[in-house]
C-alpha positions, 0 to 999 in steps of 0.5 A: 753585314755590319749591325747597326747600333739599333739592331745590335744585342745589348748586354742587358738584351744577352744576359736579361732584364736589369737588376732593378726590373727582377727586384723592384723593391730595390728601385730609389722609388720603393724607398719612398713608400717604406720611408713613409710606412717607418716614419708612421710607424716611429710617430706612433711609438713616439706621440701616442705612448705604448704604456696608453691604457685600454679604451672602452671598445678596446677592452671589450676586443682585447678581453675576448681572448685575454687571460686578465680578465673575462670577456666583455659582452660583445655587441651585435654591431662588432665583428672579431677581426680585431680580436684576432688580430691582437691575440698573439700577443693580449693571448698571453701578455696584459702589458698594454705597452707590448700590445701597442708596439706590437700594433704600431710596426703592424699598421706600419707594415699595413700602409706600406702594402697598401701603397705599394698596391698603387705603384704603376697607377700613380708614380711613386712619390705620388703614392708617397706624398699620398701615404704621408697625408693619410699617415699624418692625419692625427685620427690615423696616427692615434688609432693605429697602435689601438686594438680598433678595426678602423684602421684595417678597414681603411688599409684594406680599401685602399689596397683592394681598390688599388688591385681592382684597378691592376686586374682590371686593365691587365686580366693576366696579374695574378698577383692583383687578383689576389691582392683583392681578394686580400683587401677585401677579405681584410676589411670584412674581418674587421667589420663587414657592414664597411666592406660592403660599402667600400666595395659596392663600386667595385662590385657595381662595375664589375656587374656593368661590364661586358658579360664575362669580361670582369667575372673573375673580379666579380668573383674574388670580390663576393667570395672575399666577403663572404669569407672575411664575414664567415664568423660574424654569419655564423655568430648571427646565426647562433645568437641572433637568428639570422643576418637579418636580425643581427643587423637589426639588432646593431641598428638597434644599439646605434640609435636606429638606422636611418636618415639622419645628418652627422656631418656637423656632429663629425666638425664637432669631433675633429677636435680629438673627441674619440666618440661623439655621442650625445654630440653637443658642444662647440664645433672646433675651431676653423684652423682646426677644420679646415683640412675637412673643406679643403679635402672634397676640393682637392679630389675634386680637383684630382677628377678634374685632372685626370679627366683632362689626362684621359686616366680618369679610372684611377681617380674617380674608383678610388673618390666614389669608394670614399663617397661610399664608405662615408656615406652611412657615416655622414647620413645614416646614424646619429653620432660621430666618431672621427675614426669611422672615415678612416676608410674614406681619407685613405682612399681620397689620399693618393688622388688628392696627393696627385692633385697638389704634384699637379698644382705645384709643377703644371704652372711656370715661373712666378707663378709655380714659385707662388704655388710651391710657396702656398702649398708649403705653406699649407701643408705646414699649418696642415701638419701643425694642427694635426699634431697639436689636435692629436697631443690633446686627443692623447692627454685627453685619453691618457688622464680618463685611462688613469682614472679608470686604473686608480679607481681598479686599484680601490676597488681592491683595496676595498677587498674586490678581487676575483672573481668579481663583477662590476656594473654600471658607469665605466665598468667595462675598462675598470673591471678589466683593469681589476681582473672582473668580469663586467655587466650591464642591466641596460643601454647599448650593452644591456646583458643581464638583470637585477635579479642575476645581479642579486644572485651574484652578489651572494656569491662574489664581490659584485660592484655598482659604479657611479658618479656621485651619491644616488638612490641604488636600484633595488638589488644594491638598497642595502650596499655601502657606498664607498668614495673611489678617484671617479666617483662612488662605488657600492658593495655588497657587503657581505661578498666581499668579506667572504673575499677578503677571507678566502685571500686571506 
């Protein structure tokens, strides 16, 4: 009997699946999402500057395994997963400009595996258009080549939400069982508090289901943040007593956790503010906040869709994970920092993305061309204030980062060199810069007293910094005040000849 075309083997059928189906990678749409991930990495290299200096926060990550300098105190809110991260190369090298290189083709390839988690849940531009909006948020473009742990936190729930909703409709993916467990433990490496509330979602489904039917995922999850957190609980054992006292102790050094309303101390940073705390001043203006108002709606929108599509799952997990991760960051603490939704707009990026391929292709005729034109033309103004928004932010941060450095310099001049110590005003970024070890007698990162001050300032060069001219505390009554680019620094006299003899 003669086969019909329908019945007869095709080649592809005899020899196997095409080339593309073995090697995905290969398919014209996987050069999308590396296409995306190359050009965030180049704007990082390009409009952030390898040779910016080290912030506050980055000093105190970095210096825990530097050899520039001694460790900065590290306060009970921090977790070591950044420091991990840059120690193969802050372990051995102090160029700052190696260090944001380095950090920059790292979020690179970060983003791209988190967007390839989503392929198969969206199509592949989708995913790209998503990726580029998130990569081009001037919050995300500064702290991706910084020694910060936001970042990570925001690459990891987007990739863990991505593969709990793989494993869940397909229990025999592997692979996405070990892609949550991965995201998971990523975000908890870097900050563990912000893994519990990205997952809680995750793990709420998971407890809802039918008896058995996600204990795998159930699983991958708890034991993924157990094990991201695993120094950060052994750490609170051995210097705070417990779990519960470490989390009391970071609520403590940020202004007590509670109900309180951020939302608009966070408007007041999206004009390139890094740390809003006290957050007084002006909210910037509406150009530049726009894209904040306009986020919520899109994902409203992108629900409404996918509703209406019967795929409701792969938009509303990743919209109630962003809920959650903003939560504590909108309604628990005092202050703002743009970077603490990171989390948030990566998880909003994808469905939102999907909401505008719906807007600019569901209408027809005039009415699409309408469309196009108006998103266009958005994105276009979108694009034009996060560029401009992350030029200040990074001029802004570039001249504080040269003070810091000029005043390191007179200090040695003065004859600081170490061992030495610095207190007081910026003194963890400045003692870093000249190779000191740093203290503080209070605040948020109180670590010792006036009278270790005193003690050690008859044993090395110890330095107060300030602003301008004060009455000294009591270990510091007999210190010279010297003018330095930022302020006023007091020595102790005495230490430091001895410096200055011992260098001779």
């Amino acid at each position: 009997m003669t086969r019909t075309p329908d019945t007869a083997p095709t080649r592809a059928t005899r020899q196997g699946p095409p080339a593309t189906a073995r090697r995905p990678w290969r398919s014209a749409g996987e050069w999308w999402l590396v296409a995306v991930a190359g050009a965030f990495t180049l704007l990082q290299l390009a409009l952030v500057r390898p040779g910016l200096g080290l912030g506050w926060d980055e000093t105190v990550y970095v210096s825990q395994v530097s050899t520039h300098a001694p460790a900065a105190f590290f306060s009970a809110p921090r977790a070591r997963g950044i420091t991990l991260l840059v120690a193969p190369v802050a372990s051995w090298s102090s160029s700052t400009a190696l260090l944001r290189v380095y950090l920059a083709v790292l979020s690179g390839l970060g983003l791209y595996w988190a967007l390839r988690a989503w392929r198969g849940l969206f199509p592949v531009r989708v995913v790209a258009a998503g990726g580029a909006l998130f990569a081009s948020l001037w919050i995300t473009l500064f702290y991706g080549p910084q020694a910060m742990p936001n970042y990570w936190v925001a690459v990891g729930a987007s990739a863990t939400v991505a593969f709990f909703l793989h494993a869940r409709s397909d229990r025999t993916r592997r692979g996405a069982l070990w892609g949550v467990s991965a995201g998971t433990a990523l975000m908890a490496w870097m900050r563990p508090t912000d893994a519990v509330w990205v997952t809680f979602p995750l793990l709420a489904l998971a407890l809802l289901a039918r008896p058995g039917r996600h204990l795998r995922l159930l699983l991958a999850l708890v034991t993924s943040l157990a094990a991201g957190a695993t120094e950060w609980i052994v750490e609170a054992y051995v210097d705070y007593g417990g779990v519960g006292a470490r989390l009391t102790a970071a609520s403590g050094i940020q202004g007590g956790l509670g109900l309180h309303n951020a939302v608009v101390d966070q408007l007041r940073s999206l004009g390139g503010r890094a740390l809003c705390r006290p957050c007084t001043g002006a909210i910037a203006s509406p150009p530049v906040i726009a894209w904040w108002f306009v986020l919520p709606l899109l994902a409203a929108v992108a629900l409404v869709i996918a509703v209406r599509a019967r795929r409701a799952a792969a938009t509303l997990l990743p919209l109630a994970c962003a809920v959650t991760a903003a939560v504590p960051y909108l309604f628990l603490i005092g202050y703002a920092a743009p970077r603490f939704l990171l989390p948030a707009y990566a998880l909003l990026a994808i469905p939102v993305a999907d909401a505008l391929a719906r807007l600019v292709t569901a209408p027809s005729g005039r009415r699409r061309t309408l469309a196009v034109t108006l998103v266009a033309v958005g994105l276009a103004g979108h694009l034009a204030v996060q560029f401009a928004v992350l030029e200040r932010a990074v001029s802004r941060t570039t001249a504080d980062h040269r003070v810091w450095s000029r005043t390191a310099a007179d200090l040695r001049r003065l004859g600081v060199h170490p061992p030495c110590l610095v207190t007081g005003g910026d003194s963890v970024p400045v003692a870093f810069a000249a190779g000191c070890a740093s203290a503080h007698t209070g605040g948020h990162d109180a670590n010792t007293t006036d009278a270790e001050l005193a003690r050690k300032a008859r044993r090395m060069p110890v330095v107060l910094l300030t602003t301008h001219l004060i009455d000294p505390p009591s270990y510091a009554r007999s210190w010279q005040p010297h003018r330095l680019t930022g302020g006023y620094a007091y020595l102790a006299p005495g230490a430091v000849q001895r410096a200055e003899g011992h260098h001779s």
